[in-house]
DODRENBA-595074 format. One line per 4 residues: their letters; for each residue x, y, z of N, C-alpha, C, CB. Coordinates in nm, 3 decimals, decimal comma. Each point is the difference from the previous one (the first is absolute). Glycine has a CB too. Example, Ala and Ser with C-alpha at 12.3 -4.5 7.8 and 13.67 -1.06 7.14 Angstrom:
BEGIN
AS> 1,319 -0,569 0,780 -0,089 0,119 0,000 0,090 0,120 0,000 -0,189 -0,117 0,125 ~ 0,154 0,222 -0,197 0,082 0,119 0,006 -0,077 0,109 0,073 0,118 -0,063 -0,215
//
This chain:
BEGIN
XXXX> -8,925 -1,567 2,630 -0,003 -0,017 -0,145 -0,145 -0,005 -0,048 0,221 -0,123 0,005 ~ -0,264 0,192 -0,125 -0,091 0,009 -0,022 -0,023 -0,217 -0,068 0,015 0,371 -0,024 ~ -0,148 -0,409 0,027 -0,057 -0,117 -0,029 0,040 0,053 -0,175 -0,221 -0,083 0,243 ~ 0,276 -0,071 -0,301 -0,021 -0,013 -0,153 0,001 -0,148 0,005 0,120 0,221 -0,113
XXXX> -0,160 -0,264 0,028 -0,044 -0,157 -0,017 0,134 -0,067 0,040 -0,188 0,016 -0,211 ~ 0,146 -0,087 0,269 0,109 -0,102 0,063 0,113 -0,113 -0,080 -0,201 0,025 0,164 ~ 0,337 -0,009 -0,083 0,101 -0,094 -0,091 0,092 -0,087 0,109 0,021 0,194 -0,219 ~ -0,034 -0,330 0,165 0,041 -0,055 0,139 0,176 -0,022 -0,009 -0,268 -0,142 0,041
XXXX> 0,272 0,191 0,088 0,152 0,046 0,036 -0,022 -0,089 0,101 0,075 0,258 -0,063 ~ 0,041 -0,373 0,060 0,040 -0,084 0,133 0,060 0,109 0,080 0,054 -0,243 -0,102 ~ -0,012 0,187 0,238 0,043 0,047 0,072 -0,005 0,133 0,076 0,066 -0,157 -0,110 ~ -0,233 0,224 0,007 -0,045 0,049 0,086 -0,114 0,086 -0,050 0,209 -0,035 0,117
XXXX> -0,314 -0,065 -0,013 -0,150 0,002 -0,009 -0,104 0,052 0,092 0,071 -0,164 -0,103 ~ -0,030 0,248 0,138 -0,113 0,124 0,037 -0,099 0,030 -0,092 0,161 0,108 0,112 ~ -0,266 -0,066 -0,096 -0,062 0,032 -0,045 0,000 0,097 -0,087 -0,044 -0,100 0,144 ~ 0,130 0,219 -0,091 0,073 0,101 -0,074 0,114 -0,007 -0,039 -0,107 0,101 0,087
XXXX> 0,166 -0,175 -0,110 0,160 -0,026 -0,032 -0,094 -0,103 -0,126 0,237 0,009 0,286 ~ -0,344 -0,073 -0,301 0,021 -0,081 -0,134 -0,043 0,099 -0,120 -0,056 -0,245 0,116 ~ 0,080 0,349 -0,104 -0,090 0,097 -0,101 0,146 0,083 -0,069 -0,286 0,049 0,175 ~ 0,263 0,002 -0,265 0,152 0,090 -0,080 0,001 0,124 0,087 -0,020 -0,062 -0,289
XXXX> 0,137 0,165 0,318 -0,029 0,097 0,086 -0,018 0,084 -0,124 0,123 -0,043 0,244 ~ -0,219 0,159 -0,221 -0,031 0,100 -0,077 0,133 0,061 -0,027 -0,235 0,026 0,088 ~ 0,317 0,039 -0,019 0,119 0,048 -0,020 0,130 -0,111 -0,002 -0,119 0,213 0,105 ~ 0,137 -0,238 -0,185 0,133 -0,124 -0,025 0,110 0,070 0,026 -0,086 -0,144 -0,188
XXXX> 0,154 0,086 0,298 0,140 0,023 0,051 0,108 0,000 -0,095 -0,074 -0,096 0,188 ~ 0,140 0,227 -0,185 0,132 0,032 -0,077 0,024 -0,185 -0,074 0,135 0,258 0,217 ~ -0,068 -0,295 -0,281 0,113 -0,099 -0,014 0,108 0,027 0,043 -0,080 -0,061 -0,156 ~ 0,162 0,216 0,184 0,128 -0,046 0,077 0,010 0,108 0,066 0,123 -0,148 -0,140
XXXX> -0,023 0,137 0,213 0,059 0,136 0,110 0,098 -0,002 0,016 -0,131 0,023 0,115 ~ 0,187 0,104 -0,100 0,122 0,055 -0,002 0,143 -0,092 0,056 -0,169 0,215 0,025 ~ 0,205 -0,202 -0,055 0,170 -0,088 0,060 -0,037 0,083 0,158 0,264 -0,008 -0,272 ~ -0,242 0,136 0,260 -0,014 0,036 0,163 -0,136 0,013 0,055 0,203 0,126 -0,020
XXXX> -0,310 -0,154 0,013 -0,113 -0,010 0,062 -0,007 -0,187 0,030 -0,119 0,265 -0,133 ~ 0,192 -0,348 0,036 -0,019 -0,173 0,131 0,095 0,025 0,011 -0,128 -0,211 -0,035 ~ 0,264 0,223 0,097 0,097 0,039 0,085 -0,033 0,039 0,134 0,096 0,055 -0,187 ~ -0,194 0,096 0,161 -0,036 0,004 0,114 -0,135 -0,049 0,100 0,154 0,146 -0,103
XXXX> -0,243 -0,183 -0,007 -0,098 -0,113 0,033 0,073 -0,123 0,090 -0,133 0,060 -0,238 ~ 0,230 -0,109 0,152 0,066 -0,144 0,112 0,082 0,043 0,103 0,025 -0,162 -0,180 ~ -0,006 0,309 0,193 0,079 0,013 0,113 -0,117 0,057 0,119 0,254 0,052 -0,155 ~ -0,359 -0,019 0,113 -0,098 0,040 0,117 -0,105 -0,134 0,002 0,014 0,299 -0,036
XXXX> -0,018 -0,419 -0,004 -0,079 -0,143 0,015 0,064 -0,030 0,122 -0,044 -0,098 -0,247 ~ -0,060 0,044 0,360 0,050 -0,101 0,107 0,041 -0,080 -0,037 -0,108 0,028 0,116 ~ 0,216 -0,111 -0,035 0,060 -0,131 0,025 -0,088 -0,082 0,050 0,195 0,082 0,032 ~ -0,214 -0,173 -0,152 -0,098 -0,121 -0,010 0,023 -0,084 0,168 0,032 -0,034 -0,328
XXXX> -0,130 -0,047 0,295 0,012 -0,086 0,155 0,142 -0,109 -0,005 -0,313 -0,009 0,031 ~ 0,334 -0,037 0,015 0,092 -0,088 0,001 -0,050 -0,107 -0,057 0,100 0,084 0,171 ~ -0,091 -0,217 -0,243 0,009 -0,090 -0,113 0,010 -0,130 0,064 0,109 0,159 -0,160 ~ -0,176 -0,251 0,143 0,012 -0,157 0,059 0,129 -0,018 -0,091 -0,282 -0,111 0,057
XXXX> 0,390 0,083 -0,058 0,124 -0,054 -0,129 -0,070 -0,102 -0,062 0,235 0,030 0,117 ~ -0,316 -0,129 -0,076 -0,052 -0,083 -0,108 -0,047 0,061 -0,101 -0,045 -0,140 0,135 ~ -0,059 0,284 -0,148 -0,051 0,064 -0,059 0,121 0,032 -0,127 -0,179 0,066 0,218 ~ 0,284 -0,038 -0,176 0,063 0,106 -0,103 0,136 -0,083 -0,050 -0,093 0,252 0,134
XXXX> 0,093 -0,366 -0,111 0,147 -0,073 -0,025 -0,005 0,005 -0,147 0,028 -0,178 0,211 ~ -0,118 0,169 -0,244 0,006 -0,018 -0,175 -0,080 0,056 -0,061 0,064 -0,179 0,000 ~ -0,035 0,191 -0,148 -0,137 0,057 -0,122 -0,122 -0,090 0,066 0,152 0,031 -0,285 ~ -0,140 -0,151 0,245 -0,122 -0,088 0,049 -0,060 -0,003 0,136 0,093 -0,125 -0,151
XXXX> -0,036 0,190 0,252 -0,036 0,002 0,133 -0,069 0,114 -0,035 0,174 -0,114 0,153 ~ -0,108 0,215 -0,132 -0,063 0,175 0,015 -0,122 -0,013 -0,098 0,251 0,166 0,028 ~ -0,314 -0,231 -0,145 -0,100 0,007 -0,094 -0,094 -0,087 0,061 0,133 0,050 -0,202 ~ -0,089 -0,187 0,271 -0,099 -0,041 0,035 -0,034 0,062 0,154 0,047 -0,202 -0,173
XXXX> 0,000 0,278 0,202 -0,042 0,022 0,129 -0,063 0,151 -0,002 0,186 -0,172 0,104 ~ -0,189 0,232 -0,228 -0,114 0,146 -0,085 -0,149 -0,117 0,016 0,210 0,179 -0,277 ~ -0,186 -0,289 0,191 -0,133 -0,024 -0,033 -0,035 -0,076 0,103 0,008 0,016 -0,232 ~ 0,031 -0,111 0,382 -0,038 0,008 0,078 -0,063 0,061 0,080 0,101 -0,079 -0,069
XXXX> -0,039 0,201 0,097 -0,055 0,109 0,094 -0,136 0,074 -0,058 0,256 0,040 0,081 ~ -0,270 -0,068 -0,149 -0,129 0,077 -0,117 -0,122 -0,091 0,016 0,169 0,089 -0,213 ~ -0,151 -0,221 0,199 -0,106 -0,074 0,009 -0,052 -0,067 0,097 0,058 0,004 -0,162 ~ -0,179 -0,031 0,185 -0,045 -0,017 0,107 -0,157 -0,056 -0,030 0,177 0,183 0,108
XXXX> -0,277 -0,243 -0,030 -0,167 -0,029 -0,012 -0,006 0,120 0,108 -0,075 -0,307 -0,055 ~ -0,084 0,371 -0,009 -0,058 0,076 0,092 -0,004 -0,001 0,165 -0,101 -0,008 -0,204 ~ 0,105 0,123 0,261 0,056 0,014 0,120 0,160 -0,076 0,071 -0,273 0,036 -0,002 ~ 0,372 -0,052 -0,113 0,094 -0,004 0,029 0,124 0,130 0,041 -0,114 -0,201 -0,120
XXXX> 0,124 0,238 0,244 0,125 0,110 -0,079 0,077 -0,010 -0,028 -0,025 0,094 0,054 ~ 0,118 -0,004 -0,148 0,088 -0,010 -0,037 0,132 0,065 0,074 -0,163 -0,040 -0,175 ~ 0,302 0,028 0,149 0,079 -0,015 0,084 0,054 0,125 -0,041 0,019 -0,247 0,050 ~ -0,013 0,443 -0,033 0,047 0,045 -0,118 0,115 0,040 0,081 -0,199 0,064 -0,173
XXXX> 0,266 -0,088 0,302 0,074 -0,006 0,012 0,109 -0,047 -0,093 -0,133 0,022 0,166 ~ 0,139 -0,174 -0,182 0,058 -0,098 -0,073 -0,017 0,088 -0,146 -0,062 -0,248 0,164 ~ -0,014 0,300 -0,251 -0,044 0,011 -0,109 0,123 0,126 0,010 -0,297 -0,112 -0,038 ~ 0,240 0,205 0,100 0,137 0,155 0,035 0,153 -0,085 0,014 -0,188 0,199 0,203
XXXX> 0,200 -0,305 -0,148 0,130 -0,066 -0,001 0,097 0,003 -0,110 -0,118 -0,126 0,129 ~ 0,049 0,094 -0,231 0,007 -0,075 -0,118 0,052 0,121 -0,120 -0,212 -0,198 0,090 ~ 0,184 0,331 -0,043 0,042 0,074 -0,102 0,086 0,112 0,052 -0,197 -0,067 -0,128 ~ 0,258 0,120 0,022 0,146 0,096 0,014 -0,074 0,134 0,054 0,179 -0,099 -0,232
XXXX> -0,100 0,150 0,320 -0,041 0,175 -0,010 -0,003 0,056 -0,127 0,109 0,043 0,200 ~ -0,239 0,054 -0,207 -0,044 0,045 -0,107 -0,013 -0,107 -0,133 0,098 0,217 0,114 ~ -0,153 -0,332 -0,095 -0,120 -0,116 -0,087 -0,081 0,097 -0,024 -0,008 -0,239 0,110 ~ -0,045 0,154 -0,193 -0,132 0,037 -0,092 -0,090 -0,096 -0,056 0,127 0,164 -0,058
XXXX> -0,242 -0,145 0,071 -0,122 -0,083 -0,041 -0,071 0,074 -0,147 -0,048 -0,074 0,289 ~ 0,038 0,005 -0,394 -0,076 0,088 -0,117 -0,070 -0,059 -0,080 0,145 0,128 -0,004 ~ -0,273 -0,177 0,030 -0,126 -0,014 -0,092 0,027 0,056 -0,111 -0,153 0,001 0,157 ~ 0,180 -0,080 -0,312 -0,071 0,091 -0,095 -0,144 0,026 -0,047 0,191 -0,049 -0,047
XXXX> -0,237 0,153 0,026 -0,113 0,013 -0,021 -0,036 0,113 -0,109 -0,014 -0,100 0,227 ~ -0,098 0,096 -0,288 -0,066 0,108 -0,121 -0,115 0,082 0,053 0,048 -0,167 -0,190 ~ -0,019 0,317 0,108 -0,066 0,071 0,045 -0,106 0,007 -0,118 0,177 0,102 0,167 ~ -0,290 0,006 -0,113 -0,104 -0,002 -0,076 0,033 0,030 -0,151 -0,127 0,058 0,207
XXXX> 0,240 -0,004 -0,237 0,021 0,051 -0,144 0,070 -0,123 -0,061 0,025 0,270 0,048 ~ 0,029 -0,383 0,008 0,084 -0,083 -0,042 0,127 -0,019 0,013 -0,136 0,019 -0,097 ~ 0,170 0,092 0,150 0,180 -0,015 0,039 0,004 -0,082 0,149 0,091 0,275 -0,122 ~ 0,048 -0,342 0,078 0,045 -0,135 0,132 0,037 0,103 0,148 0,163 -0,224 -0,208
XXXX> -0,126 0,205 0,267 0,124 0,087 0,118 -0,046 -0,144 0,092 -0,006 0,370 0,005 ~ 0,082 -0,326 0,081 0,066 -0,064 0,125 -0,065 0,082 0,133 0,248 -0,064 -0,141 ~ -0,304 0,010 0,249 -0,033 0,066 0,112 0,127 -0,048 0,149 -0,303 -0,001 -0,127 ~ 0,363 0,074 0,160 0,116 -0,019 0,075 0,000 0,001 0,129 0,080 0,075 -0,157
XXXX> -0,109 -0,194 0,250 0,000 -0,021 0,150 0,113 -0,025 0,063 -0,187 -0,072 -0,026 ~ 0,222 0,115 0,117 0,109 -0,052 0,117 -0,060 -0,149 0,029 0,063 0,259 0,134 ~ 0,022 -0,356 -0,045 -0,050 -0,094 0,073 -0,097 -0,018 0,055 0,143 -0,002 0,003 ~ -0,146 0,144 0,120 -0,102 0,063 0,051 -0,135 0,012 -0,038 0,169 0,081 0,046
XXXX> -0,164 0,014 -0,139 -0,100 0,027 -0,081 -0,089 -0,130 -0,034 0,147 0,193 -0,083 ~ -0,039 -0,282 0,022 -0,083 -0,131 -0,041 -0,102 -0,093 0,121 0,226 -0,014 -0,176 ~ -0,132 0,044 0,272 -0,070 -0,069 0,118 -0,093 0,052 0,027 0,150 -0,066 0,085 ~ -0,142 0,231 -0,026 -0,154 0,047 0,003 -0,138 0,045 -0,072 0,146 0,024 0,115
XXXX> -0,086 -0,056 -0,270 -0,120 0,021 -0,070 -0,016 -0,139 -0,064 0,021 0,263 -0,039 ~ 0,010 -0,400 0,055 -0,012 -0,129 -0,051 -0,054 -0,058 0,163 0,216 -0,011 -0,244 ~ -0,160 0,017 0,353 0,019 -0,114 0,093 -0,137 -0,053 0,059 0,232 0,097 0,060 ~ -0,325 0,077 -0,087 -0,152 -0,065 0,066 -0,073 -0,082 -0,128 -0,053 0,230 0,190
XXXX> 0,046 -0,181 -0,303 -0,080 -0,115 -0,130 0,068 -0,122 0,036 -0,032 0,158 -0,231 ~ 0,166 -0,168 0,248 0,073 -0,173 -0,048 -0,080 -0,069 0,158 0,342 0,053 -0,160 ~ -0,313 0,016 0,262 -0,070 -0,095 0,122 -0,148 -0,021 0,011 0,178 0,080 0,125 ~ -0,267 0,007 -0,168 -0,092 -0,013 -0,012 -0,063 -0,073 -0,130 0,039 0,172 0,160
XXXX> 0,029 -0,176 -0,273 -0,073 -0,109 -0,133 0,062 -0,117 0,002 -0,047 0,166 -0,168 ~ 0,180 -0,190 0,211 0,113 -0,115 -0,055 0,013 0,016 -0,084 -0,017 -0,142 0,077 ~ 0,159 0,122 -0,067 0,063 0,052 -0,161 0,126 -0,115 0,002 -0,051 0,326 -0,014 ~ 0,045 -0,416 -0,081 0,143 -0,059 -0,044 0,083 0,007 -0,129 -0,092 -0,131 0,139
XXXX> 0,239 0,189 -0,115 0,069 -0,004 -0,113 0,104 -0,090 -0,023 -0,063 0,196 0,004 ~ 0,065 -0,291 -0,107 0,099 -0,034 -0,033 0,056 -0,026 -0,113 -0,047 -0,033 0,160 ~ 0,169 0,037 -0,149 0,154 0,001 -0,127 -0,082 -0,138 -0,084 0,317 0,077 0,181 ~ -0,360 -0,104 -0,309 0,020 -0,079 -0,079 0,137 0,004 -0,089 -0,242 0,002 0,030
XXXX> 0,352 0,088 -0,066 0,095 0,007 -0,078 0,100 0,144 0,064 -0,168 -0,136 -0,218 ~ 0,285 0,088 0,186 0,070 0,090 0,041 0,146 -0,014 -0,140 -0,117 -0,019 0,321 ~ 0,133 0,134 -0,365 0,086 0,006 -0,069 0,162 0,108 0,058 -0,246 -0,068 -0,176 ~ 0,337 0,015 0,206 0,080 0,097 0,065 0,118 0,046 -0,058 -0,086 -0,087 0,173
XXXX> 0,109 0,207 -0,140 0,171 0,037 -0,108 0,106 0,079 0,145 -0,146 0,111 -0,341 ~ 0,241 -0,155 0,378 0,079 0,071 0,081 0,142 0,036 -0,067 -0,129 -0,112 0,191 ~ 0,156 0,251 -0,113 0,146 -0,011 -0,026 0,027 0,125 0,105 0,030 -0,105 -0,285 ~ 0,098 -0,036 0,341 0,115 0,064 0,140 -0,140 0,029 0,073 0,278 0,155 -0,105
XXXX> -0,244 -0,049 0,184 -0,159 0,030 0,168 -0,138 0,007 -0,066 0,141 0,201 0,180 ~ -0,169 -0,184 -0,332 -0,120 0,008 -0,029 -0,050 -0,096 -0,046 0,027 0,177 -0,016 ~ -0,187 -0,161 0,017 -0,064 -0,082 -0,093 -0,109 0,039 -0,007 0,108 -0,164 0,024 ~ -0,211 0,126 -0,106 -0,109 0,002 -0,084 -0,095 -0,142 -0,011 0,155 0,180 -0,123
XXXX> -0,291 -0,171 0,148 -0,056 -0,121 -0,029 -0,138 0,029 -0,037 0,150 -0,124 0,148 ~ -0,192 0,084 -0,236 -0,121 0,027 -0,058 -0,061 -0,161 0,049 0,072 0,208 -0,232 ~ -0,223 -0,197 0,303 -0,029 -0,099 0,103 -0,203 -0,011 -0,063 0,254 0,094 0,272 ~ -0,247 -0,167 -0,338 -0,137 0,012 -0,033 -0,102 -0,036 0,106 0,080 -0,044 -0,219
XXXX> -0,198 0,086 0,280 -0,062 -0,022 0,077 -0,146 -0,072 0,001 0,157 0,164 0,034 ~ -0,230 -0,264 0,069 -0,107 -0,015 -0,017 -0,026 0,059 0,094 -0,018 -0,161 -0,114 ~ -0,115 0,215 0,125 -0,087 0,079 0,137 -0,131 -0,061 0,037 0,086 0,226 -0,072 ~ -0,132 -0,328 0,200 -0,125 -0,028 0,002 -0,054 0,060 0,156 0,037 -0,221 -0,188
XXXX> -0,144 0,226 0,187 -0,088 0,042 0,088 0,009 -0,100 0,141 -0,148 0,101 -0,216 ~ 0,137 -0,268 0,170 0,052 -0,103 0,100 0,150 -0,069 -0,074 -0,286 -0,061 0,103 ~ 0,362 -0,022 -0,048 0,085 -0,060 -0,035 -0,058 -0,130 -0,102 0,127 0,104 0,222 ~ -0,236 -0,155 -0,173 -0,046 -0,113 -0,075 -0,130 0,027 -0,080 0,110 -0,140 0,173
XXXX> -0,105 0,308 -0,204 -0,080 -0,012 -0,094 0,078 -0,051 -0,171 -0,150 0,195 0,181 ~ 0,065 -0,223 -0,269 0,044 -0,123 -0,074 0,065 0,086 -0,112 -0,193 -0,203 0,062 ~ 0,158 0,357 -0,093 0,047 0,043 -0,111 0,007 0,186 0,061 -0,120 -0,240 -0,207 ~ 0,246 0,283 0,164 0,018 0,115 0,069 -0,065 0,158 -0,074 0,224 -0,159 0,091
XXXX> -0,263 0,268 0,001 -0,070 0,120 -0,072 0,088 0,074 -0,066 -0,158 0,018 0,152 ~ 0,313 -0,065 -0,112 0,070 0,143 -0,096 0,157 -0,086 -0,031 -0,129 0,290 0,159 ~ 0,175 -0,253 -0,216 0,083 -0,041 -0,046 0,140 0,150 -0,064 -0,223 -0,247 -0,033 ~ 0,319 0,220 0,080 0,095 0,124 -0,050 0,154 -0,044 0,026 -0,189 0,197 0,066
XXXX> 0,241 -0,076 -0,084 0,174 -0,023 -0,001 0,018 0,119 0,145 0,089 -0,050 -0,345 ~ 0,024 -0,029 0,406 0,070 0,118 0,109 0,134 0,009 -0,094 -0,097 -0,070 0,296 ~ 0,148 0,188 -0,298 0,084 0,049 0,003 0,125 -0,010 0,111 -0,178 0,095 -0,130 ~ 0,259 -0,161 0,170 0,081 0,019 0,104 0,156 0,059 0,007 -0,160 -0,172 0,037
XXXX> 0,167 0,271 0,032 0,153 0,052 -0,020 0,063 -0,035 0,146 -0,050 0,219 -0,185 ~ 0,202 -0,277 0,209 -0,006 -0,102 0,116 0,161 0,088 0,001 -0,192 -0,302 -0,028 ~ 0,213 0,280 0,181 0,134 0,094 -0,027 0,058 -0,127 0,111 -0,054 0,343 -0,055 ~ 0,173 -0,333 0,053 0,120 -0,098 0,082 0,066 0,076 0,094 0,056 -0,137 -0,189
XXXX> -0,070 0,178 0,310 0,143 0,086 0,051 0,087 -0,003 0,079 -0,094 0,093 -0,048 ~ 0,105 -0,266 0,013 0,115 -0,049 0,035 -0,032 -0,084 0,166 0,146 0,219 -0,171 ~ -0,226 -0,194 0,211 -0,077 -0,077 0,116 -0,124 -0,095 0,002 0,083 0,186 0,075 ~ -0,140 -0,077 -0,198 -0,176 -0,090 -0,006 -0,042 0,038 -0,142 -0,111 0,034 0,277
XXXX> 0,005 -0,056 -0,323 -0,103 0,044 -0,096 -0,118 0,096 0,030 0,062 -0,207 -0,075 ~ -0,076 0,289 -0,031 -0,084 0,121 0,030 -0,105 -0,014 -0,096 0,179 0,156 0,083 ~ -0,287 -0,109 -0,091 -0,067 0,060 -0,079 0,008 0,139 -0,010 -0,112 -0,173 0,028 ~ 0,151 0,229 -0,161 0,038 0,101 -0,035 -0,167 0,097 -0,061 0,296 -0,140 -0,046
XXXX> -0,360 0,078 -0,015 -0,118 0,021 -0,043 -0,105 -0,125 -0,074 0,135 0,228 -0,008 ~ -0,247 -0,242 -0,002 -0,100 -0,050 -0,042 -0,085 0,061 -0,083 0,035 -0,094 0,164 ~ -0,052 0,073 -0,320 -0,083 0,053 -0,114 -0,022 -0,068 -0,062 0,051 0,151 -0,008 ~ -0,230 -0,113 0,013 -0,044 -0,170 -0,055 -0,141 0,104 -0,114 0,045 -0,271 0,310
XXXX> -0,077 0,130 -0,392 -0,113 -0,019 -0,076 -0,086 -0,093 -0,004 0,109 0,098 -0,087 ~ -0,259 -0,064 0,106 -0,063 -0,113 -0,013 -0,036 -0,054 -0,150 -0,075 0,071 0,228 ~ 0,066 -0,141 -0,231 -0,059 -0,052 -0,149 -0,128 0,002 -0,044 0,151 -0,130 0,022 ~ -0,141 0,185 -0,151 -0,123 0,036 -0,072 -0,047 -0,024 -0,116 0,037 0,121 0,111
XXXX> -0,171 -0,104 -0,196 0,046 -0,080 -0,111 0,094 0,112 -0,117 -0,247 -0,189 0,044 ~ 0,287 0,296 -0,015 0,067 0,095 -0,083 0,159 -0,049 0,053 -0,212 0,226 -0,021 ~ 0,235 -0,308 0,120 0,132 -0,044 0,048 0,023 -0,139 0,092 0,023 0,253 -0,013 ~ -0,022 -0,333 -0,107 -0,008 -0,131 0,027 0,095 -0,018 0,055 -0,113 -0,063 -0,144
XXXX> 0,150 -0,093 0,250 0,162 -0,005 0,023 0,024 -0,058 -0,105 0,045 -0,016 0,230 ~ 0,100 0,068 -0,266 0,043 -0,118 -0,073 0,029 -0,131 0,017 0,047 0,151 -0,055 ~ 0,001 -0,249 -0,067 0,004 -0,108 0,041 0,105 -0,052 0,080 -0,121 -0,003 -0,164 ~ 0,280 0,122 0,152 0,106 -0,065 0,050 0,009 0,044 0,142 0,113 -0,019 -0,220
XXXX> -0,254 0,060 0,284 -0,003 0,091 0,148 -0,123 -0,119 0,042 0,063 0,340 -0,047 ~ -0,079 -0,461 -0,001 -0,113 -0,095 0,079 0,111 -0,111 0,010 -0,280 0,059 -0,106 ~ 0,212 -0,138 0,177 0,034 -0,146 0,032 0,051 -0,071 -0,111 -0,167 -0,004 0,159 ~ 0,268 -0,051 -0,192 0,029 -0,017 -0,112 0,025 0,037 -0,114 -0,058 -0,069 0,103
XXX> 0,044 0,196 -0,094 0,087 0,108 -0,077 0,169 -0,048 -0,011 -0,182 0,205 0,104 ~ 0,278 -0,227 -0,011 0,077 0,036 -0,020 0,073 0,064 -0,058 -0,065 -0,096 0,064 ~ 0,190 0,160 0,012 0,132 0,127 -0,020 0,086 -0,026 0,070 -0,105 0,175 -0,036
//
């Protein structure tokens, strides 16, 4: 990706992944192109069940596996666990003209273009608010995030919303996809997506 001034995207901080991609990825694809995308994705690793028993398990165990102090690794086994064949990872981000798009990673993808920045800087994320809506195998949770460099540093560098689409299938919990925003001052969180917001 060509360099354009930088926008901080949790969950994944490369050096080149914090920048907008020059070419912004479609917004959607065909009914038969992810059909056959999820039918040619490997079968994830196998899953600790603690990980996936619940909404609240499978989310806290995304932002577990992510964080870490420098020279920690991370587990991306466990992290590949955690999501459905054919997941998706999607930064939003702006291009030089001003239009939004979405940049679209596999699991994979995320691991190998995030896993060397997060072990090498430390990176911690965590859920301050979670707002959730289900119905029958699905659900949805919009999960506001803090991001710091150490765990006990006193005030965090980025701040945003994950997006979470969570599927049920009847055994465990999936992550279906992850699309997030960081916050900016053109996109404040709102108030009913912080601590005390309530919904």
């Amino acid at each position: 990706m060509a360099p354009h001034p930088p926008t901080p995207l949790a969950l994944l901080l490369t050096a080149a992944a914090l920048t907008a991609p020059a070419t912004l990825a479609p917004a959607t694809a065909s009914a038969q192109e992810a059909t056959a995308s999820t039918r040619e994705a490997p079968a994830p690793p196998p899953a600790d069940p603690a990980d996936v028993e619940s909404i609240d398990a499978i989310m806290k165990a995304v932002y577990d596996v992510i964080s870490g102090d420098a020279g920690v690794a991370r587990d991306w086994d466990r992290f590949r666990s955690l999501f459905a064949p054919g997941a998706t990872l999607s930064p939003v981000g702006r291009s030089p003209g001003g239009a939004y798009g979405r940049r679209i990673m596999t699991p994979d993808e995320y691991a190998e273009n995030s896993g060397a920045w997060l072990e090498q800087n430390g990176f911690h994320e965590v859920e301050i608010n979670r707002v959730t809506e289900q119905y029958g195998v699905i659900a949805h949770a919009f999960s506001t995030y803090e991001s710091r460099r150490l765990e006990t540093d006193p005030e965090p560098f980025a701040r945003g919303i994950n997006s979470f689409q969570l599927l049920n299938d009847g055994t465990r919990w999936w992550v279906v996809s992850i699309y997030w925003l960081g916050e900016s001052p053109d996109h404040p969180i709102p108030a009913q997506y912080l601590p005390g917001g309530g919904s």
